[in-house]
py3Dmol code that shows the C-alpha trace and the ligand (Angstrom):
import py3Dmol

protein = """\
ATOM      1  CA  UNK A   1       3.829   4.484 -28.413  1.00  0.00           C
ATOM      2  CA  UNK A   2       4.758   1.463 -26.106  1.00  0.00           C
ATOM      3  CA  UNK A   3       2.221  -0.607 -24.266  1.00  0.00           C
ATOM      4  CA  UNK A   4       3.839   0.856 -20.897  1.00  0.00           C
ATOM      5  CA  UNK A   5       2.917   4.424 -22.538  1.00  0.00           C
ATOM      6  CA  UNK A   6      -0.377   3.411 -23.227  1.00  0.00           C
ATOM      7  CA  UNK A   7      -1.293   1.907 -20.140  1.00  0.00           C
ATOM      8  CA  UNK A   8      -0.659   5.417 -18.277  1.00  0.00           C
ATOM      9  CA  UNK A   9      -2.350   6.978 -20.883  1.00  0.00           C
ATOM     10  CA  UNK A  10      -5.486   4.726 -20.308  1.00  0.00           C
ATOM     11  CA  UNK A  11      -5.420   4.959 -16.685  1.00  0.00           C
ATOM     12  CA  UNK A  12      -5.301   8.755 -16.919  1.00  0.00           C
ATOM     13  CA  UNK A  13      -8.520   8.512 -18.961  1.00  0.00           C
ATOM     14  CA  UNK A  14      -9.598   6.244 -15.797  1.00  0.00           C
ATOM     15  CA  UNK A  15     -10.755   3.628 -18.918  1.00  0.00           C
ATOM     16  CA  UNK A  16     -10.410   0.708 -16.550  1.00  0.00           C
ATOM     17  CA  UNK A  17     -11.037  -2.179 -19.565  1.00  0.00           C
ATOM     18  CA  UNK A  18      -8.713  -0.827 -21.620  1.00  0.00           C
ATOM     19  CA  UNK A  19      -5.933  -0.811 -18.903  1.00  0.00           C
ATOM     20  CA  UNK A  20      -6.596  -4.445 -18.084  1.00  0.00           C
ATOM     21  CA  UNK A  21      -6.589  -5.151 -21.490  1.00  0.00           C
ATOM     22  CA  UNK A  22      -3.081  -3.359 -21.796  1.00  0.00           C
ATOM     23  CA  UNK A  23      -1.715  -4.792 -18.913  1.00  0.00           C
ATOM     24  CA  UNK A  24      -2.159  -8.367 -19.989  1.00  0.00           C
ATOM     25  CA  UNK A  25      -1.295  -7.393 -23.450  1.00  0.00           C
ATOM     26  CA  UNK A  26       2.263  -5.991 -21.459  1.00  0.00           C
ATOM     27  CA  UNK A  27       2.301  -9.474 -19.455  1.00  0.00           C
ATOM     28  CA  UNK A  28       1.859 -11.623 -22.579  1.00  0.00           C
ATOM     29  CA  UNK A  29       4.493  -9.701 -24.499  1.00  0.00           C
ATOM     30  CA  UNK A  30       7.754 -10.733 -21.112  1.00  0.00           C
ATOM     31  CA  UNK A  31       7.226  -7.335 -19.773  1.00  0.00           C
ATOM     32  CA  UNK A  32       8.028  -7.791 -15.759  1.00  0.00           C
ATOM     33  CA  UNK A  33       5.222  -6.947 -13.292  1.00  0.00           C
ATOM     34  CA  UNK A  34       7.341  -4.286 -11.311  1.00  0.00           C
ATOM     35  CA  UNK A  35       8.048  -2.731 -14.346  1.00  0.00           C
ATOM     36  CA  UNK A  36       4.252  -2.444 -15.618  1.00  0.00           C
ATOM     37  CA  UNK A  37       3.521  -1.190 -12.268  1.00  0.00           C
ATOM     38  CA  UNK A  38       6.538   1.163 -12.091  1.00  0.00           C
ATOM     39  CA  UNK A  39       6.501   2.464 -15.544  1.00  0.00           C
ATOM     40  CA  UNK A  40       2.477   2.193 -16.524  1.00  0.00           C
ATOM     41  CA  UNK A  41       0.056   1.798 -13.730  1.00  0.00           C
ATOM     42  CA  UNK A  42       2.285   4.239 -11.387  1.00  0.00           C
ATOM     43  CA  UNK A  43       3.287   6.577 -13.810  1.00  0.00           C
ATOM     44  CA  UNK A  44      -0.214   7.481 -15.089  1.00  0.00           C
ATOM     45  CA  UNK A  45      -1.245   7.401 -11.298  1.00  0.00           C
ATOM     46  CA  UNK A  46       1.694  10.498 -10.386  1.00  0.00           C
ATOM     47  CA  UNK A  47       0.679  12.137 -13.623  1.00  0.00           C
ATOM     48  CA  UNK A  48      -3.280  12.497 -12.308  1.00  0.00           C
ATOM     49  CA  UNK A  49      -2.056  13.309  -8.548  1.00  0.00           C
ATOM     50  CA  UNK A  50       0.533  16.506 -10.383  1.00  0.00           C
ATOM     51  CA  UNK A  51      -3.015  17.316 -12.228  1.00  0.00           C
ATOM     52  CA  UNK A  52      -4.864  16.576  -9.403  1.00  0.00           C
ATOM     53  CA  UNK A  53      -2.991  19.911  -7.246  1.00  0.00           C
ATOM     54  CA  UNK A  54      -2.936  21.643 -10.280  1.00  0.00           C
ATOM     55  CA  UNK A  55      -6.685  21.806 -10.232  1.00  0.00           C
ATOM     56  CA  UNK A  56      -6.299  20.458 -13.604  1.00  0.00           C
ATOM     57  CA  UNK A  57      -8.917  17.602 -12.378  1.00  0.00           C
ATOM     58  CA  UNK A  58     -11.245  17.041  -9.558  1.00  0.00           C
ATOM     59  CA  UNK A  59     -12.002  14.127  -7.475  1.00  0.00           C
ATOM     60  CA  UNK A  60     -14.347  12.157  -9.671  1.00  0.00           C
ATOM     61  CA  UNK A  61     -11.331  11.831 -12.425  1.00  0.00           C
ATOM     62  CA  UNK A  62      -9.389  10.839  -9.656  1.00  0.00           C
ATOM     63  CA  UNK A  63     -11.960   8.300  -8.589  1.00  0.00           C
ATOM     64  CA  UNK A  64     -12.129   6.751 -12.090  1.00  0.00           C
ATOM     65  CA  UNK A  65      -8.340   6.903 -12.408  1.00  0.00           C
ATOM     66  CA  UNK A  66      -7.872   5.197  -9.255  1.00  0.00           C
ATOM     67  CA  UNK A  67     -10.560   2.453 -10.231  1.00  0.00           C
ATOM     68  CA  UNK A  68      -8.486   1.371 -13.158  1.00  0.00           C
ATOM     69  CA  UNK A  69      -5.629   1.150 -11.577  1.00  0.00           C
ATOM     70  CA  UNK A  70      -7.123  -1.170  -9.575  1.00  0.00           C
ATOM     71  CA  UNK A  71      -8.390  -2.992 -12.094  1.00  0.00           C
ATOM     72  CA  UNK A  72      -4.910  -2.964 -13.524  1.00  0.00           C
ATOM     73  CA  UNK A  73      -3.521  -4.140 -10.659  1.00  0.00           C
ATOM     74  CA  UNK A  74      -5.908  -7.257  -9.907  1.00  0.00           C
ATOM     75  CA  UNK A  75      -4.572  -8.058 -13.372  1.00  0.00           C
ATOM     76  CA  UNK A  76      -0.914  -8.034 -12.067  1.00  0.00           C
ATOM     77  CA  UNK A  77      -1.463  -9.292  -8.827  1.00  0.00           C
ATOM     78  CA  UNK A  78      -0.985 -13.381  -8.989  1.00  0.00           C
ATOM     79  CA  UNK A  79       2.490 -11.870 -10.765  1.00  0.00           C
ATOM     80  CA  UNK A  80       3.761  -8.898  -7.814  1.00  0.00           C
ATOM     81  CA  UNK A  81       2.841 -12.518  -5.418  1.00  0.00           C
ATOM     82  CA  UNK A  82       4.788 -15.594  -5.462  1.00  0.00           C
ATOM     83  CA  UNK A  83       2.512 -18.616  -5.264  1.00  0.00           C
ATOM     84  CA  UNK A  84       2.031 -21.166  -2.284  1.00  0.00           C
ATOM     85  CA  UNK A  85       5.264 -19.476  -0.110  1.00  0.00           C
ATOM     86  CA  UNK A  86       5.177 -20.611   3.299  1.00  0.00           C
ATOM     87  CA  UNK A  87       4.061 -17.767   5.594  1.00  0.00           C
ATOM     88  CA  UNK A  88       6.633 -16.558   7.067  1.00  0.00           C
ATOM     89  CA  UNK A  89       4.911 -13.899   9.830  1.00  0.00           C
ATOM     90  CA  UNK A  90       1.913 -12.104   9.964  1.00  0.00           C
ATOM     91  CA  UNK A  91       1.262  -8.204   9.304  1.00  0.00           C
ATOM     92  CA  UNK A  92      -1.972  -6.272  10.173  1.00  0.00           C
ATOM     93  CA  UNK A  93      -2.717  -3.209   7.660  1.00  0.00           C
ATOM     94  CA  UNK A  94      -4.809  -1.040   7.518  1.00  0.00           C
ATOM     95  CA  UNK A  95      -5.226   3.171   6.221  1.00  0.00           C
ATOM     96  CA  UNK A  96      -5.351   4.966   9.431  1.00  0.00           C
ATOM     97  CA  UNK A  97      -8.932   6.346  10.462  1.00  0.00           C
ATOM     98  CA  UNK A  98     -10.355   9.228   8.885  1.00  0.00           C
ATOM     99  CA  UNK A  99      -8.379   8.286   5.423  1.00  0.00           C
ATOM    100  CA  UNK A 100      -9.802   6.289   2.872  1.00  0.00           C
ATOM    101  CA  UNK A 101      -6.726   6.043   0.373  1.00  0.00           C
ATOM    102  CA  UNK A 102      -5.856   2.300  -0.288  1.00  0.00           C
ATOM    103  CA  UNK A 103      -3.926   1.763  -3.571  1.00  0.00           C
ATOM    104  CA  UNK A 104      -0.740   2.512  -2.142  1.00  0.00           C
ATOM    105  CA  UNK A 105      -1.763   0.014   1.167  1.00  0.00           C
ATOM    106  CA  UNK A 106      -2.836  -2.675  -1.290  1.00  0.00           C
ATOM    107  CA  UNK A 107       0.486  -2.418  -2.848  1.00  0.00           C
ATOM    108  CA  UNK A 108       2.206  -3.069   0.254  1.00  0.00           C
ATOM    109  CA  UNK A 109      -0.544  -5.430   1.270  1.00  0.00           C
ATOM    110  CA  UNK A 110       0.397  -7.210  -2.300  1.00  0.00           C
ATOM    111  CA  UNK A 111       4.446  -6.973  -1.918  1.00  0.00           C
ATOM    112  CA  UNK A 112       4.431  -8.109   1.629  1.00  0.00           C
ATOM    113  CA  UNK A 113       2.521 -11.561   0.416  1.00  0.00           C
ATOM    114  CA  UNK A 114       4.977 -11.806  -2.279  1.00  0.00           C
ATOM    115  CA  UNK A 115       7.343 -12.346   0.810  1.00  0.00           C
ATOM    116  CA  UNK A 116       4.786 -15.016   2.188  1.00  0.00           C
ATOM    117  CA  UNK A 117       4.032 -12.970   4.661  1.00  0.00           C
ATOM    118  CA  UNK A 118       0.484 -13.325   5.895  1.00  0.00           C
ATOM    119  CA  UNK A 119      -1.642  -9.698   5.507  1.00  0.00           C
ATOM    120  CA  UNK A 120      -4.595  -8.938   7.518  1.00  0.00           C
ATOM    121  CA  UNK A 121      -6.205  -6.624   5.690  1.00  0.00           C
ATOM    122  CA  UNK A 122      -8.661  -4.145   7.810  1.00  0.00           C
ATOM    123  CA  UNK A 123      -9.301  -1.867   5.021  1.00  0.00           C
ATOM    124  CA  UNK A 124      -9.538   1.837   5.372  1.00  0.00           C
ATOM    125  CA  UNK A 125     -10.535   4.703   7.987  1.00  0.00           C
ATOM    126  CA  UNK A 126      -9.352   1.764  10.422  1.00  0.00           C
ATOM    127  CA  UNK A 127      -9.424   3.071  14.363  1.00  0.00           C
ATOM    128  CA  UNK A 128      -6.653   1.852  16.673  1.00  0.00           C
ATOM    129  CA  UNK A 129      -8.632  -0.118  18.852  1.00  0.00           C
ATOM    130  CA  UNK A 130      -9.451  -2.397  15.739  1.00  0.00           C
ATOM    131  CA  UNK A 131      -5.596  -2.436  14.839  1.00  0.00           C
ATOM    132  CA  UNK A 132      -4.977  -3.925  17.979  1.00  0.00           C
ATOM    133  CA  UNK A 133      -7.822  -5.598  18.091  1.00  0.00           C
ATOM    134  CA  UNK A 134      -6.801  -7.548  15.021  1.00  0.00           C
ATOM    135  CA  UNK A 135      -3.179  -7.835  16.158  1.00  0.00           C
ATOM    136  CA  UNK A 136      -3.955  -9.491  19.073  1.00  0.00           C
ATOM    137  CA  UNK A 137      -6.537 -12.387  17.550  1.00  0.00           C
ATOM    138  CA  UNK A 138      -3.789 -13.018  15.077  1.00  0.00           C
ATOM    139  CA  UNK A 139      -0.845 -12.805  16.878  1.00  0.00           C
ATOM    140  CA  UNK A 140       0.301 -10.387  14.454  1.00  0.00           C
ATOM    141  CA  UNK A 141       4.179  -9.563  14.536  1.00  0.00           C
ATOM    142  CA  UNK A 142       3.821  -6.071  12.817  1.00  0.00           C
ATOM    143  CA  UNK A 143       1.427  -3.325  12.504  1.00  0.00           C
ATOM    144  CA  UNK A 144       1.163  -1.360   9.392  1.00  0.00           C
ATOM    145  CA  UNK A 145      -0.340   1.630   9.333  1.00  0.00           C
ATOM    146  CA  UNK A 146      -0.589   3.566   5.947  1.00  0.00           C
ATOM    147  CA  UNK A 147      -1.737   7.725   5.732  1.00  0.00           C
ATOM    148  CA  UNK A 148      -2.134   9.737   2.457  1.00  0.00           C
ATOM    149  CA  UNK A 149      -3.085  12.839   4.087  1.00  0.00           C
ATOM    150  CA  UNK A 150      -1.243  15.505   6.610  1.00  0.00           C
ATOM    151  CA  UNK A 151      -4.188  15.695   8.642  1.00  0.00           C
ATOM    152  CA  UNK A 152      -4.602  11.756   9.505  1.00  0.00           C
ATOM    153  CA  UNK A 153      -0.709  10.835   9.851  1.00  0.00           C
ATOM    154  CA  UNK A 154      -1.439  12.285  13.554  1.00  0.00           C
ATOM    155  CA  UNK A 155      -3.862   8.932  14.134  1.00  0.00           C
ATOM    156  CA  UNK A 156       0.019   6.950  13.831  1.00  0.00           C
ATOM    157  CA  UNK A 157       0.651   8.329  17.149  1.00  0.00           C
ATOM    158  CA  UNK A 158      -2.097   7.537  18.522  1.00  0.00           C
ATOM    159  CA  UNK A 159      -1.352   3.739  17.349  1.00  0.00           C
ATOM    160  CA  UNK A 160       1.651   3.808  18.586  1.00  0.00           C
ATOM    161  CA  UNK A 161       0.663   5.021  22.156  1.00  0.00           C
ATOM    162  CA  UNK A 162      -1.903   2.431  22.492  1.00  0.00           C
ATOM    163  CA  UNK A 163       0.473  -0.454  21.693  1.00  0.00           C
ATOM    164  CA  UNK A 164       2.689   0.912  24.138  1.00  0.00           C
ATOM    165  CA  UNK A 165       0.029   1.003  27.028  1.00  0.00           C
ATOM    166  CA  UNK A 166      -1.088  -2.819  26.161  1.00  0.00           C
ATOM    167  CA  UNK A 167      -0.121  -6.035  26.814  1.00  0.00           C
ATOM    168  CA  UNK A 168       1.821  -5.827  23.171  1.00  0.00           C
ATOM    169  CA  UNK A 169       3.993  -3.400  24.023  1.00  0.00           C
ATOM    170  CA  UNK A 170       7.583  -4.596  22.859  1.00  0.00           C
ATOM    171  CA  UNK A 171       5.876  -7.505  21.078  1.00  0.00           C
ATOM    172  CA  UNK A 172       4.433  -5.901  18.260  1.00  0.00           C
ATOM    173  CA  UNK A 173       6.406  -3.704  15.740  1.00  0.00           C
ATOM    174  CA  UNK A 174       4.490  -0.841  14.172  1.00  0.00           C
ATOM    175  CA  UNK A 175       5.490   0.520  10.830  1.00  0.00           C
ATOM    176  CA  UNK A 176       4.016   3.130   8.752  1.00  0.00           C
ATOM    177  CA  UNK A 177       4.656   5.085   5.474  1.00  0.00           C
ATOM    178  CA  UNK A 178       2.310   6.658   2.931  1.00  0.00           C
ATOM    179  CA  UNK A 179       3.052  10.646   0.982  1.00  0.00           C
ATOM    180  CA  UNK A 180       3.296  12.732   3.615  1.00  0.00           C
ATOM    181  CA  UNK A 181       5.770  10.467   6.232  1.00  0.00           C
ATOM    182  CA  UNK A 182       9.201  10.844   7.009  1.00  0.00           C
ATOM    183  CA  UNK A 183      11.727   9.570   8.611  1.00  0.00           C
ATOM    184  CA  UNK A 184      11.732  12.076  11.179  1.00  0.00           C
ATOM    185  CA  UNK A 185       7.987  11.376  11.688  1.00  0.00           C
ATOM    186  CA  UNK A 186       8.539   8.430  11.946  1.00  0.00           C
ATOM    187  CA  UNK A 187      11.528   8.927  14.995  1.00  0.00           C
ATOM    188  CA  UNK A 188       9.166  11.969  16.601  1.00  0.00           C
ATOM    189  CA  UNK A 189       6.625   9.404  17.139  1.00  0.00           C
ATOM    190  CA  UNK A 190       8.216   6.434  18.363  1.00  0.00           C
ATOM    191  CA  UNK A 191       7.026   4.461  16.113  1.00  0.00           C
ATOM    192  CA  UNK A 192       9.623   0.998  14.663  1.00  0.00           C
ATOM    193  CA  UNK A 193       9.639   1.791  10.965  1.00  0.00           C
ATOM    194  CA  UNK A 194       9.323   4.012   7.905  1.00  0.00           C
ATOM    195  CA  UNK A 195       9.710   2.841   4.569  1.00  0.00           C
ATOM    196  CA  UNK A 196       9.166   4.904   1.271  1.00  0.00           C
ATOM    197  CA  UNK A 197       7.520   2.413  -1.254  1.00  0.00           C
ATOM    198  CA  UNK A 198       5.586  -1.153  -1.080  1.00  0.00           C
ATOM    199  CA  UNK A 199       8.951  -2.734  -2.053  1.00  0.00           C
ATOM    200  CA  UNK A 200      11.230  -1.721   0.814  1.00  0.00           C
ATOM    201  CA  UNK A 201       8.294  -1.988   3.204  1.00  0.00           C
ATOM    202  CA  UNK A 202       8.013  -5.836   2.129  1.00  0.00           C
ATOM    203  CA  UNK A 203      11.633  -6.126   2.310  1.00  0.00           C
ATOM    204  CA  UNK A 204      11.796  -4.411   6.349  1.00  0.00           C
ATOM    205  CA  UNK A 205       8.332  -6.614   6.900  1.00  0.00           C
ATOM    206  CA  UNK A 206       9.969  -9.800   6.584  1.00  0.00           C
ATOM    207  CA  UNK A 207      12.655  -8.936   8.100  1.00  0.00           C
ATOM    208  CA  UNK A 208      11.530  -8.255  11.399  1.00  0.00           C
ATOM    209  CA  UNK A 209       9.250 -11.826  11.212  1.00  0.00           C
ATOM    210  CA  UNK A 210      12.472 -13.754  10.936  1.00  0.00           C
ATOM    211  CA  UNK A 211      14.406 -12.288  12.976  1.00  0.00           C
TER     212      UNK A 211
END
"""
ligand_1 = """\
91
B1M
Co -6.613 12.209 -2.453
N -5.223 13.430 -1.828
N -7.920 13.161 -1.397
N -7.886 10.990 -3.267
N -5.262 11.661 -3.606
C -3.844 13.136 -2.207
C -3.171 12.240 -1.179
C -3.184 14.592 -2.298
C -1.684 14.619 -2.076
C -3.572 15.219 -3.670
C -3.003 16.614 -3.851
O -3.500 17.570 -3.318
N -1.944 16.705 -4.613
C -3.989 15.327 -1.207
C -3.398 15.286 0.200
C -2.820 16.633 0.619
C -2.278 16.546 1.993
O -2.839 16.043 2.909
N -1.099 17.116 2.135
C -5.338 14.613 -1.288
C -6.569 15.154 -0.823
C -6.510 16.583 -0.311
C -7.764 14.422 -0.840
C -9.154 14.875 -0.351
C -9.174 15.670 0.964
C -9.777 15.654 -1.535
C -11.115 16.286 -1.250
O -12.064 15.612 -0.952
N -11.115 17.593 -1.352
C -9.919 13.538 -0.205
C -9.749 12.901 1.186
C -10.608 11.667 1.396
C -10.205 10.919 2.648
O -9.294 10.123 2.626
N -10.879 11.185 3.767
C -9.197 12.716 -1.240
C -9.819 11.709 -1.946
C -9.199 10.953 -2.927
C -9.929 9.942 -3.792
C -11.022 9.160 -3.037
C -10.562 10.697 -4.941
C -8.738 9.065 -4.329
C -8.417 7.807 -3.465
C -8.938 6.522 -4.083
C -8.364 5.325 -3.382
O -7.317 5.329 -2.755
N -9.107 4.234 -3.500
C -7.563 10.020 -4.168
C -6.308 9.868 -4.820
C -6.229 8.733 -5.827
C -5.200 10.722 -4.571
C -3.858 10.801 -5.321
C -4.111 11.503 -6.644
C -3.149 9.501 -5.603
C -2.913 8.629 -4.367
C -2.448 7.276 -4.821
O -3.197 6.324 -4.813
N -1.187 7.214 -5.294
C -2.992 11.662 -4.313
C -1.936 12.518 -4.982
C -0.611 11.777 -5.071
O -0.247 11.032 -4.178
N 0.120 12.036 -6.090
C -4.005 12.272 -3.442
C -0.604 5.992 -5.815
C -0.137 5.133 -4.640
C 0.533 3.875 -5.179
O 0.813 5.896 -3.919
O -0.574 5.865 -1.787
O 1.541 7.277 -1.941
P 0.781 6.048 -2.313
O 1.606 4.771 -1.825
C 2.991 4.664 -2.055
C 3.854 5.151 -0.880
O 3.307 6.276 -0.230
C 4.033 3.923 -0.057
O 3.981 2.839 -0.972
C 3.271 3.179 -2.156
C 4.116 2.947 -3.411
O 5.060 1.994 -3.331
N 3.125 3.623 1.036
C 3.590 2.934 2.103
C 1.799 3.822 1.198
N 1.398 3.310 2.350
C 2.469 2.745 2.945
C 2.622 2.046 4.139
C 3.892 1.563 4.470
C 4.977 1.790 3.644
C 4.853 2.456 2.450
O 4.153 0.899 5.608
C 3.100 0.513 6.429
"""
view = py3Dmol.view(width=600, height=400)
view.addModel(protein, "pdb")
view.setStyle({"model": 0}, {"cartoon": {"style": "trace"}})
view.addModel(ligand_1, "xyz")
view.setStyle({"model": 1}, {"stick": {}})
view.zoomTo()
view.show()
């Protein structure tokens, strides 16, 4: 079995030292981040969310899974970000309100510093007064709003309204993503962007800051 195996196959057990201790293990032996995250931490993470709406197992597994991928990921993280890059714009992020799923927002928290971009991060369950709030103390280029769930991606709208009945309307670009958005959600709600993964989201990110 390959380390990359056995890192899924720890994280689905939600053993959180044994993942770190993979993941390092993966590191020391040239494996690349993105792949340890693609192929290990990610992997492991889709097989528990299949199991997950299979009623196969219930939110404390999940809870534990999701823990050591986070532990897994700390591990990875000075290696997803480049060191010392000059920022290059800066992004507010947050999981809209009523949501409290954040590993796929740290991961575009994580990518988007890669790019030297600087990330405010406001955490989860975040209402839009304290998105704009935070955009406008930092004189934040972008807005990223992240939603796991079909009954909070309505809260996007909301974000986007108020942006468009403030002072920041036209100055701030607001992107989302997250499970349940589209494309089309994305156009039915005005909002600037969607993009699918942490990846392309970094890529579009920096982008608009250097425009
Ligand atoms: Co929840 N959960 N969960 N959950 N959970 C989902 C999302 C669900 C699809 C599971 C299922 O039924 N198959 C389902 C939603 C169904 C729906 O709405 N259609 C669900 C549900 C129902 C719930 C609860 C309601 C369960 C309950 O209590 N009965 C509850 C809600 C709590 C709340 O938020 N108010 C709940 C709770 C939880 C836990 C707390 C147990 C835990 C979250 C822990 C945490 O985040 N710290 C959890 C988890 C872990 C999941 C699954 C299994 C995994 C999510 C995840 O982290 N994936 C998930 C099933 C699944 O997705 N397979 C599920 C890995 C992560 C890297 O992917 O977040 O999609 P993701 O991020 C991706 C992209 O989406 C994108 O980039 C990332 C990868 O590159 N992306 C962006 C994300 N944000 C972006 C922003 C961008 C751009 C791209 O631009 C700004």
């Amino acid at each position: 079995m390959s380390i990359l195996n056995d890192i899924s196959s720890w994280l689905q057990q939600g053993r959180a030292p044994k993942v770190k201790a993979c993941v390092q293990q993966a590191l020391d032996e040239g494996i690349p981040a993105g792949e340890i995250l693609e192929q290990g931490l990610l992997d492991g993470m889709n097989i528990i969310g299949q199991k997950f709406k299979n009623n196969e197992v219930f939110v404390p597994e999940v809870l534990i899974a999701a823990r050591a991928m986070t532990k897994g990921i700390e591990v990875l993280r000075p290696h997803l970000v480049a060191d010392g890059v000059e920022e290059k714009g800066t992004v507010v992020i947050g999981t809209v309100k009523g949501d409290l799923h954040d590993i796929g927002k740290n991961l575009v928290r994580m990518m988007m510093e890669g790019k030297g971009l600087k990330v405010i991060d406001l955490g989860v369950d975040v209402p839009v007064e304290k998105f704009l709030e935070a955009a406008r103390e930092n004189d934040a280029q972008i807005i990223a709003c992240s939603a796991l769930l079909t009954t909070t991606m309505g809260e996007m709208r909301n974000v986007v309204d108020a942006v468009e009945a403030s002072e920041m309307k036209g100055k701030v670009k607001i992107m989302i993503g997250g499970a349940p958005i589209t494309q089309a959600f994305c156009d039915q709600i005005g909002a600037d962007k969607y993009t699918p993964d942490a990846a392309s989201a970094a890529d579009v990110a920096l982008a608009i800051c250097t425009a």
